[in-house]
Backbone as CSV, one residue per row, in Angstrom:
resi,resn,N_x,N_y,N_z,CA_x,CA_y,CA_z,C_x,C_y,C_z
1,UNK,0.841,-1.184,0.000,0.000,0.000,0.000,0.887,1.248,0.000
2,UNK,0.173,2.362,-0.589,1.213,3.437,-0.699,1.084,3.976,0.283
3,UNK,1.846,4.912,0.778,1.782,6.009,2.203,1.348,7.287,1.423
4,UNK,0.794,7.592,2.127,0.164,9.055,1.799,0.938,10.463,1.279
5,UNK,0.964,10.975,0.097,1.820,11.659,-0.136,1.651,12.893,-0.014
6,UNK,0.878,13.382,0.672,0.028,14.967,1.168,-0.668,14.719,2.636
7,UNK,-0.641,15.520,3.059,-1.129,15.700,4.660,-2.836,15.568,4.560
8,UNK,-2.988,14.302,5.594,-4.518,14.087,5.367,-5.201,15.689,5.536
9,UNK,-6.218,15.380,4.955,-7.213,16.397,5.234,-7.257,17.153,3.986
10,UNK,-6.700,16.841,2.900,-6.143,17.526,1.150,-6.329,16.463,0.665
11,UNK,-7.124,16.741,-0.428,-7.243,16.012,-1.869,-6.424,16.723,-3.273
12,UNK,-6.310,16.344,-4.283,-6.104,17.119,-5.465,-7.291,16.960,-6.125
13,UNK,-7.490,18.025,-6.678,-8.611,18.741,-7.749,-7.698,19.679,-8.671
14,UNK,-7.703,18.754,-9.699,-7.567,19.606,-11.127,-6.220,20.504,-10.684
15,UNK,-5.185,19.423,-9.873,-3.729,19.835,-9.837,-3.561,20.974,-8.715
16,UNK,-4.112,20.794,-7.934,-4.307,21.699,-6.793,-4.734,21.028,-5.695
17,UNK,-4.132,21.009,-4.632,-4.255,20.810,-2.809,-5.687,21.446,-2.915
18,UNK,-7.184,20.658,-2.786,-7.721,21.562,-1.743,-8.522,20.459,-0.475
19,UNK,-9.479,20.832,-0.060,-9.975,20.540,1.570,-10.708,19.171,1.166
20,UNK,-10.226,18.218,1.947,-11.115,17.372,1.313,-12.247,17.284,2.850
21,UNK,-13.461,17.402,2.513,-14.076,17.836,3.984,-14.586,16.930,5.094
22,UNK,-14.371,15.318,4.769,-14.661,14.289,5.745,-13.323,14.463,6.144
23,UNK,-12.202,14.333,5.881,-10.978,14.675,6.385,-10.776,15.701,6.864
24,UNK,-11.045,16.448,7.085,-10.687,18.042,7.539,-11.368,18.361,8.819
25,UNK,-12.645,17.432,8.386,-13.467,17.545,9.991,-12.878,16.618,10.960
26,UNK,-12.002,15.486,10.507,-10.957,14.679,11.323,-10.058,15.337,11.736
27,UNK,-9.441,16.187,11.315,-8.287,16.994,11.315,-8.916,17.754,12.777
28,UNK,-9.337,19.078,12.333,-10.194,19.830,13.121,-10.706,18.851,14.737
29,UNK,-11.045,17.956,14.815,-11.583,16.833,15.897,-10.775,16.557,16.434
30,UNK,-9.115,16.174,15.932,-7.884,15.600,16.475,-7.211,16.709,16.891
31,UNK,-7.319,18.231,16.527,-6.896,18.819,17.282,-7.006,19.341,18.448
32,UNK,-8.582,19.880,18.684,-9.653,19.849,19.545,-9.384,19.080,20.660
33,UNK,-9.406,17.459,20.358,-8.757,16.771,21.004,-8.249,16.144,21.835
34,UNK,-7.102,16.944,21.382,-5.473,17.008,21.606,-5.807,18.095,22.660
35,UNK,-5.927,19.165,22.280,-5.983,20.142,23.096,-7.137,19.943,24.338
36,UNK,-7.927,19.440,24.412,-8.046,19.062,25.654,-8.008,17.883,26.432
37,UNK,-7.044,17.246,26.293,-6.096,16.509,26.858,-6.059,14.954,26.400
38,UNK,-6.760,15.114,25.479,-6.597,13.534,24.911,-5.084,13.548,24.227
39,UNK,-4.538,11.939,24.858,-2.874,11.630,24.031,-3.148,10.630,22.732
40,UNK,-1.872,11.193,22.082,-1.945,10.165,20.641,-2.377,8.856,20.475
41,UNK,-2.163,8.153,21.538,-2.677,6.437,21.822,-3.775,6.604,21.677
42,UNK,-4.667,7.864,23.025,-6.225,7.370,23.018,-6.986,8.035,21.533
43,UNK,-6.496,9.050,21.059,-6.425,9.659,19.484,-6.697,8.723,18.436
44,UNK,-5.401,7.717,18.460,-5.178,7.008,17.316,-6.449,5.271,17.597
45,UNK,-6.806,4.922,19.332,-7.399,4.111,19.068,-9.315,4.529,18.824
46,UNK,-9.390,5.705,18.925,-10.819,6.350,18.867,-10.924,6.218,16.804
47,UNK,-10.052,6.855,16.670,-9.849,6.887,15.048,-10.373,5.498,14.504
48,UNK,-9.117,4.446,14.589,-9.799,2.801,14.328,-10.769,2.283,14.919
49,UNK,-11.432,2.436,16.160,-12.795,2.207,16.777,-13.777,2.524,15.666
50,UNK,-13.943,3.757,15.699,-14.770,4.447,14.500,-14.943,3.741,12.717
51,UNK,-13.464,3.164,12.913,-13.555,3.224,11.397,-13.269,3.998,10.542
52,UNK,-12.430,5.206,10.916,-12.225,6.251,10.184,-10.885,6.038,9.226
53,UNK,-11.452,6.181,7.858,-10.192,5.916,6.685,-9.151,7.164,7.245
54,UNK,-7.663,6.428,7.104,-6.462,7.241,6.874,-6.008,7.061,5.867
55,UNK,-5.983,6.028,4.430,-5.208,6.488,3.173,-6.545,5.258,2.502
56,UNK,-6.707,5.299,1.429,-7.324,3.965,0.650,-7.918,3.492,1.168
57,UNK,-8.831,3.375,2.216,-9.837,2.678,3.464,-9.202,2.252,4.260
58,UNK,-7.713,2.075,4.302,-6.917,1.835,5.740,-7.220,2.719,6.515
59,UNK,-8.137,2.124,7.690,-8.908,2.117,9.370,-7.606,1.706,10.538
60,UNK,-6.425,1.442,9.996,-5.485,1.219,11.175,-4.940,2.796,11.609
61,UNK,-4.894,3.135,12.912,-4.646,4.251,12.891,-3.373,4.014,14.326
62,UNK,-2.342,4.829,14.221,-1.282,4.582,15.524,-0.936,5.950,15.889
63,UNK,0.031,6.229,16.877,0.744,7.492,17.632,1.135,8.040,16.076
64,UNK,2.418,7.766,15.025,3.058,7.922,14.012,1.510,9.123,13.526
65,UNK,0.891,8.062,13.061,-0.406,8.964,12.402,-0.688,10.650,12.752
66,UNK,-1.229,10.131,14.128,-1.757,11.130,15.049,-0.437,12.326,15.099
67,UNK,0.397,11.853,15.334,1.226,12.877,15.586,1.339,13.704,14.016
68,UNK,1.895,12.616,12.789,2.218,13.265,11.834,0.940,14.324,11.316
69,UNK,-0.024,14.454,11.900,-1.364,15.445,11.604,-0.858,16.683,12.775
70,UNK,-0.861,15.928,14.130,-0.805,17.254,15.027,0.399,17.897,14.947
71,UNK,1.716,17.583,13.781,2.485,18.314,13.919,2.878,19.148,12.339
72,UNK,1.754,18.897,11.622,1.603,19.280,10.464,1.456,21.091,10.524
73,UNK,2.074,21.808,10.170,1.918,23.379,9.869,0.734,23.903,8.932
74,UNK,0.813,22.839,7.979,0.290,23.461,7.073,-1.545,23.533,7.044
75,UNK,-1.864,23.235,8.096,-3.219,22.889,8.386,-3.338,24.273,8.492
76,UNK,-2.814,25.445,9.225,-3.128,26.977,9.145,-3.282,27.809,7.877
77,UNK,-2.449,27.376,6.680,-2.838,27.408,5.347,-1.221,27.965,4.703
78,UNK,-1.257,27.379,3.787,0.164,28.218,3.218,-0.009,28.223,2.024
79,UNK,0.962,28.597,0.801,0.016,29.260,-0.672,-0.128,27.656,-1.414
80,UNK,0.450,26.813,-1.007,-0.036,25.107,-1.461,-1.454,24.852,-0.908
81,UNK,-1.722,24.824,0.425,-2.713,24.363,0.817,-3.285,25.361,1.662
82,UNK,-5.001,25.047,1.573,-5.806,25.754,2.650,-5.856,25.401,3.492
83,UNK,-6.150,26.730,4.684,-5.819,26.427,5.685,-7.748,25.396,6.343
84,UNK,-7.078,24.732,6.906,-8.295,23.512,8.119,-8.601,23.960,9.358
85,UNK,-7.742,24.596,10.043,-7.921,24.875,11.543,-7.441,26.665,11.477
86,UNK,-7.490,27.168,12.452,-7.370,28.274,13.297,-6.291,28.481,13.977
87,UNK,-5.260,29.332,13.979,-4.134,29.700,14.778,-4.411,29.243,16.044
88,UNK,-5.756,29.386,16.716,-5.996,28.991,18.381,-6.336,28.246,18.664
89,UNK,-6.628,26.984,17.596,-6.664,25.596,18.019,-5.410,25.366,18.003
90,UNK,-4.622,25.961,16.645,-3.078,25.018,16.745,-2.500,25.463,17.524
91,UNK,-2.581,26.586,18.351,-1.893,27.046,19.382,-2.180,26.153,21.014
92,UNK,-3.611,26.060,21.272,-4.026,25.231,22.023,-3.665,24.113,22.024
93,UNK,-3.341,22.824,20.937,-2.741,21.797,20.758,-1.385,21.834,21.051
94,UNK,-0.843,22.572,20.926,0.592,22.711,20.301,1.179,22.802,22.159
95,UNK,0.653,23.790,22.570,0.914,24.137,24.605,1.095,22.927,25.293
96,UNK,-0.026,21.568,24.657,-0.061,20.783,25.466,1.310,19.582,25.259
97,UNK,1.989,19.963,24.215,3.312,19.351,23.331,4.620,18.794,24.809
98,UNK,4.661,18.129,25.106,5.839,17.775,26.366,6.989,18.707,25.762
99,UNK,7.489,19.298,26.916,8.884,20.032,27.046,9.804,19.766,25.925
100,UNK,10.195,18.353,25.686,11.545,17.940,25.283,10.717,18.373,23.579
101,UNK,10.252,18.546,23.822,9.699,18.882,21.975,9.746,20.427,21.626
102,UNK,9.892,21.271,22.946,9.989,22.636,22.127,11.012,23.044,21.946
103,UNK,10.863,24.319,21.688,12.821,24.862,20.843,13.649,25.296,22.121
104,UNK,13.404,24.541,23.254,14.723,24.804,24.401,15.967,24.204,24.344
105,UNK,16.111,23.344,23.456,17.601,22.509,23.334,17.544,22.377,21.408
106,UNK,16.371,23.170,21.041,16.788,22.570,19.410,18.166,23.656,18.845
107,UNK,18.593,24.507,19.627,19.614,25.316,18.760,20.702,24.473,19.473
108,UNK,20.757,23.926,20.223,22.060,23.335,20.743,22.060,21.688,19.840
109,UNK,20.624,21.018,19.245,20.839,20.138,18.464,21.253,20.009,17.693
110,UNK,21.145,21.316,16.930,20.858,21.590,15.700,22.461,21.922,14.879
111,UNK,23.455,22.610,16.115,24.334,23.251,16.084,25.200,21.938,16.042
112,UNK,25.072,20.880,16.562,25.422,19.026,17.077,25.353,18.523,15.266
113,UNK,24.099,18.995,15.006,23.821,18.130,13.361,24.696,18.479,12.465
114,UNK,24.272,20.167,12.608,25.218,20.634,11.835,26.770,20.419,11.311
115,UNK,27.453,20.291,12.398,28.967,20.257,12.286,29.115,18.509,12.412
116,UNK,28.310,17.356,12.686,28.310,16.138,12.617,28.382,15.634,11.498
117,UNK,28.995,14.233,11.060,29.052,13.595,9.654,29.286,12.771,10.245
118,UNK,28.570,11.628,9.193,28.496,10.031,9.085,30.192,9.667,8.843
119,UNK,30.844,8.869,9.652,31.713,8.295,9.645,32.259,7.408,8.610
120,UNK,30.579,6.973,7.828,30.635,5.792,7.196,31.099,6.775,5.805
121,UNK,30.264,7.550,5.365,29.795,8.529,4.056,30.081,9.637,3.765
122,UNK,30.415,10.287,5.013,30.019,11.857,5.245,28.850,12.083,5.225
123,UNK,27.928,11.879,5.682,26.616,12.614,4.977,26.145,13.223,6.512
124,UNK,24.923,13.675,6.227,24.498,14.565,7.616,23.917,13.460,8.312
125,UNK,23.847,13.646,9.534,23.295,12.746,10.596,21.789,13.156,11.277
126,UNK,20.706,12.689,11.767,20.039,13.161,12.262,19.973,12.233,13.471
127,UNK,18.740,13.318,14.389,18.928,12.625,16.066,17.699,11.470,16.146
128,UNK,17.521,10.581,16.522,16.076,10.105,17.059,16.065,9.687,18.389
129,UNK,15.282,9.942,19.237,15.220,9.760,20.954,14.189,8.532,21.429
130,UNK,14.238,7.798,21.669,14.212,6.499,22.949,13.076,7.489,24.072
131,UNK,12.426,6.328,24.637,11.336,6.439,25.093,12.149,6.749,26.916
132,UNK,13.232,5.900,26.930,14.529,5.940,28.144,15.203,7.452,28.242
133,UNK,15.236,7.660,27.046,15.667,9.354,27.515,17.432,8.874,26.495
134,UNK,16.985,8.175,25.691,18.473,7.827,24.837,17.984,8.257,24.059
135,UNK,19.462,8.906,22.838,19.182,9.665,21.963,20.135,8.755,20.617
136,UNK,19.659,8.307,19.849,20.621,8.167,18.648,20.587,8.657,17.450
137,UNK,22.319,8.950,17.156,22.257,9.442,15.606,22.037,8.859,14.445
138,UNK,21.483,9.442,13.788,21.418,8.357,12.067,21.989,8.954,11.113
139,UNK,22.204,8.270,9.903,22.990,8.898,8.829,21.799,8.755,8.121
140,UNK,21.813,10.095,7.488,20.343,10.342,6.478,20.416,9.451,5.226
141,UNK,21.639,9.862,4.922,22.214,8.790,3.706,22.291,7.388,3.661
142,UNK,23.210,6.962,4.231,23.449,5.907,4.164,22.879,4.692,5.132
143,UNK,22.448,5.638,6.335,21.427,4.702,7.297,22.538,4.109,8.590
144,UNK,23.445,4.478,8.402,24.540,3.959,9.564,24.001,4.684,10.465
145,UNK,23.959,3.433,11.987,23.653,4.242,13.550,24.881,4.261,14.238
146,UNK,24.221,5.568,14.745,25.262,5.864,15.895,24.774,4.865,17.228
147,UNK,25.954,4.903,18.461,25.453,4.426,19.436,24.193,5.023,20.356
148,UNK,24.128,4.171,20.804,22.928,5.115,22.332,23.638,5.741,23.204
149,UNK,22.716,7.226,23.227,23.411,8.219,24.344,22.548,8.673,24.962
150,UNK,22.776,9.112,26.751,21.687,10.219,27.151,21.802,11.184,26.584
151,UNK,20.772,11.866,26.675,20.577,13.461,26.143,21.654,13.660,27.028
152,UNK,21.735,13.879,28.260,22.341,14.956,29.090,24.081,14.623,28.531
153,UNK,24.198,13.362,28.218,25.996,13.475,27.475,25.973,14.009,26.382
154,UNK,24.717,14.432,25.332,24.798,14.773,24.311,24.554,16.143,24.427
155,UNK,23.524,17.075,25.024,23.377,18.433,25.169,23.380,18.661,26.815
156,UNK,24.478,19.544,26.932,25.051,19.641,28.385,23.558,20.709,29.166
């Protein structure tokens, strides 16, 4: 099956992103949500309860999903796509986001990526973090891992 190549809640019409509106009212619902205090688990198992299509009538719905919607920008609208939600829902969603996700350590990550290269390739590395509070690097390229690290050995 293919993965979805546009952010649910968009169809194409005649070569153009626009609203597709059983999706959009999903969209709009998952943010809502979110914002008042429902987490991606109970999100993603309300979604498949329901029955609600995420690509081709695939009804399986997980955290991955849920998140890749609640962390989507473009739901506010940008000159590709219209906007689905309201600055003060995505703002409301967005508050309830755990710490380690906002920009308090991303310039010190970022500054880590930057000057980092794959050992194997050269190529750029990116971070992915462990549920333990371990952080590992990947090579975008070539897919070589780094070892497991705490955050705190990696950003002081």
């Amino acid at each position: 099956m293919k993965n979805r190549t546009m952010p649910y809640g968009y169809e194409l019409r005649d070569g153009k992103y626009s609203v597709s509106r059983n999706e959009a009212e999903i969209v709009t619902e998952l943010f809502a949500a979110y914002a008042r205090g429902a987490s991606y688990k109970e999100l993603a198992k309300c979604m498949a309860s329901r029955g609600v299509p995420y690509h081709d009538g695939d009804t399986a719905w997980n955290k991955n999903k849920i998140a890749r919607i609640l962390n989507c920008t473009a739901y506010l609208g940008t000159a590709e796509y219209p906007a689905l939600i309201d600055q003060s829902l995505y703002d409301a969603a967005m508050a309830r986001k755990p710490a380690y996700t906002k920009s308090e350590g991303t310039g010190r990550v970022k500054a880590i990526r930057e000057m980092s290269r794959c050992g194997c390739c050269g190529g750029r590395i990116r971070m992915s973090a462990g549920r333990e509070g371990w952080v590992r690097w990947n090579c975008a390229d070539c897919g070589a891992l780094g070892a497991k690290a705490t955050t705190k050995n990696i950003v002081p």
